[in-house]
C-alpha positions in Angstrom: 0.0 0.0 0.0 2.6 2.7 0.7 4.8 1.8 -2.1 1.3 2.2 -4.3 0.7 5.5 -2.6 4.3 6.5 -3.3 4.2 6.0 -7.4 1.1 8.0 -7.4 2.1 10.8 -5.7 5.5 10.7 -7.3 3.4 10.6 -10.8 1.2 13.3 -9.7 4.2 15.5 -8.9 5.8 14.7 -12.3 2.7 15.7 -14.1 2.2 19.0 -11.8 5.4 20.0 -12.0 5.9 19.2 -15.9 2.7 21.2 -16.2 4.0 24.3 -14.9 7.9 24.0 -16.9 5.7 23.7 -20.2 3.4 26.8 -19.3 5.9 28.8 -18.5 7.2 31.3 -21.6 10.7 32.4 -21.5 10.8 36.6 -21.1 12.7 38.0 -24.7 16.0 39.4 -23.5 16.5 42.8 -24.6 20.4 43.6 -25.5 22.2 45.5 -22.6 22.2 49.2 -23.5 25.9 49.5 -22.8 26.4 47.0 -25.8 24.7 49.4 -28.0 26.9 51.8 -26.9 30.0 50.5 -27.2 29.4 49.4 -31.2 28.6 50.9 -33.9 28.7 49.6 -37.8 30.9 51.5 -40.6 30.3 51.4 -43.8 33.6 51.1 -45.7 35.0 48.6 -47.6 38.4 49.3 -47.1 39.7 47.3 -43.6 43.1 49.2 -43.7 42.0 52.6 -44.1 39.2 51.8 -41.2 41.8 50.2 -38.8 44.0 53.6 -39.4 41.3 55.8 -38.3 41.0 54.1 -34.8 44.6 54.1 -34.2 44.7 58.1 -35.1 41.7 58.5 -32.9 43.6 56.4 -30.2 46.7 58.3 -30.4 45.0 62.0 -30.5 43.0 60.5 -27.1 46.2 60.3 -25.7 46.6 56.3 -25.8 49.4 54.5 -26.0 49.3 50.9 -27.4 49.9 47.9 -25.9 49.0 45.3 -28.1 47.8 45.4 -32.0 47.1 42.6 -33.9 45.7 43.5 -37.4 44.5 40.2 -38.5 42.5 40.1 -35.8 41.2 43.4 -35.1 42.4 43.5 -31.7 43.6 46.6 -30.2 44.4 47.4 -26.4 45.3 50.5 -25.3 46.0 52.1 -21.8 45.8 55.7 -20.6 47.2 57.7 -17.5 45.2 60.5 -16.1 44.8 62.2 -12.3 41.1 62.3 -11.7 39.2 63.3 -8.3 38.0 60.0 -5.8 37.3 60.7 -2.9 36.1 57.7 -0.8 33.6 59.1 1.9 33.7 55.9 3.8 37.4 55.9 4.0 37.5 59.4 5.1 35.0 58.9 7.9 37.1 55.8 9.2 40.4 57.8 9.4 38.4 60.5 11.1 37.0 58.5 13.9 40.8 57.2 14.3 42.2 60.7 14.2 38.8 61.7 16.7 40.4 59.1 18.9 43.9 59.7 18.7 43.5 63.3 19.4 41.3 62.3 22.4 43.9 60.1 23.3 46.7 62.6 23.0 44.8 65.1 24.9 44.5 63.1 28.1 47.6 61.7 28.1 48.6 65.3 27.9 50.7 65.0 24.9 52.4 61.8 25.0 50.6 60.4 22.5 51.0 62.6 19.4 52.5 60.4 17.7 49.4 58.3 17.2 47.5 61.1 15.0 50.4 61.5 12.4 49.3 58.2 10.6 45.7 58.8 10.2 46.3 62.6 9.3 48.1 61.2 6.3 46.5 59.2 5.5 43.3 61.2 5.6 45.3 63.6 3.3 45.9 61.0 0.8 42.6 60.3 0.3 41.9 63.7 -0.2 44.1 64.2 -3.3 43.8 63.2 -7.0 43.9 59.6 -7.6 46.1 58.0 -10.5 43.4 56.3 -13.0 44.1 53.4 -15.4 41.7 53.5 -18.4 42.3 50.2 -19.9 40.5 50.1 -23.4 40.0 47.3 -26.0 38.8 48.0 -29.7 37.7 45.3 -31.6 36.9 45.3 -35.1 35.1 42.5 -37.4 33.7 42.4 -40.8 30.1 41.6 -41.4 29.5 42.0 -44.7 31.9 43.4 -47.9 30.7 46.4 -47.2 30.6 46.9 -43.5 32.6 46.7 -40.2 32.0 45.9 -36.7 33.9 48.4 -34.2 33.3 48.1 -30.5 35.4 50.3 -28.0 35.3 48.6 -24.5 37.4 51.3 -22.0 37.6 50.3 -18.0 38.5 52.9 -15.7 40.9 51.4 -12.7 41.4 54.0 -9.9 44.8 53.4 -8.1 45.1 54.1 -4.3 48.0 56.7 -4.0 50.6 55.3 -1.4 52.1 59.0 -0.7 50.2 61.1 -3.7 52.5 59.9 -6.5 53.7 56.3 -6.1 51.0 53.8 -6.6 50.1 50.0 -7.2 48.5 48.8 -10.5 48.5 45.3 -9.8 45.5 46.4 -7.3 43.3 49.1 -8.1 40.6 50.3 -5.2 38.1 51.0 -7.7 37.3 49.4 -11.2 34.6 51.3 -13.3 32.6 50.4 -16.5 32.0 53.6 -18.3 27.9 53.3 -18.8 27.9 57.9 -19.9 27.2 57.4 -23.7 29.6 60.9 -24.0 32.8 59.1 -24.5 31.7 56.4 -26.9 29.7 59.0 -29.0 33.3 61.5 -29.1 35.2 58.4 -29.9 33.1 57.2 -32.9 32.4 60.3 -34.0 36.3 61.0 -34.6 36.6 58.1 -36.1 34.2 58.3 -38.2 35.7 61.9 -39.2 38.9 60.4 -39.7 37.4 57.9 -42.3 36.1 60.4 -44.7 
């Protein structure tokens, strides 16, 4: 009896559950916008004079290459900039530490200044300009005879200062994806200028 009672409720769950899988529709994906973005089509039918136009629109953004690989449309690129960013959850850390040292300091009447020269600094390294990495990839792929694939993929890596002008690339505090459609548009656009 209980191994009877088993198969049916095992075959009831099969067919509920197979009953829901099939009358559930799949939601269409819509393409991320930042895709859209980051291509655009050219229509040229000329691969050399296209892949010269990036790399003079690369080199007037200040660029320098790293890697280039014509034959398969592969170009990275890196760029060095200062830029303002300011962590407000870092700075409020190394405050309450600096609150503390100082009220620390204070009763031990002066003994303890030492304690607030770290957190002052670091405090004021937070405060400055931040070295940021943009690391950028152009890719470029034929679709037709008459048209070309280009899609510019930059990455912003902000690099945490270790006096205001050394710093570490192998770890960046901050890694951006660019989602403002101002610097894809500027960069297309110049190519596209160049191309003409």
């Amino acid at each position: 009896m209980k191994k009877f009672l088993c198969t049916i409720l095992i075959l009831f769950y099969s067919i509920f559950t197979g009953n829901i899988a099939c009358s559930r529709t799949m939601p269409k994906v819509k393409k991320p916008i930042l895709y859209d973005m980051q291509t655009r089509y050219f229509e040229s039918s000329d691969y050399k004079s296209l892949i010269n136009a990036v790399l003079a629109t690369l080199y007037d953004s200040d660029y320098s290459i790293e890697d280039y690989d014509a034959e398969l449309g592969l170009i990275r690129v890196t760029k060095t900039l200062k830029a303002s960013y300011t962590s407000k959850k870092r700075v409020a850390g190394w405050s309450v530490v600096l609150a503390a040292a100082t009220a620390y300091t204070v009763f031990s009447y002066g003994a303890a200044a030492a304690s607030m020269y770290s957190p002052t600094r670091r405090i004021a390294t937070e405060m400055k300009d931040k070295t940021v990495v943009i690391d950028a990839n152009v890719y470029i792929s034929q679709v037709d005879e008459n048209k070309f694939k280009v899609k510019f993929i930059p990455v912003e890596k902000v690099l945490q200062n270790a006096d205001g002008f050394a710093f570490n690339q192998m770890a960046p505090v901050k890694v951006i994806r660019i989602y403002r459609p101002e610097p894809y548009d500027e960069f297309f656009n110049q190519v596209l200028t160049k191309l003409k």
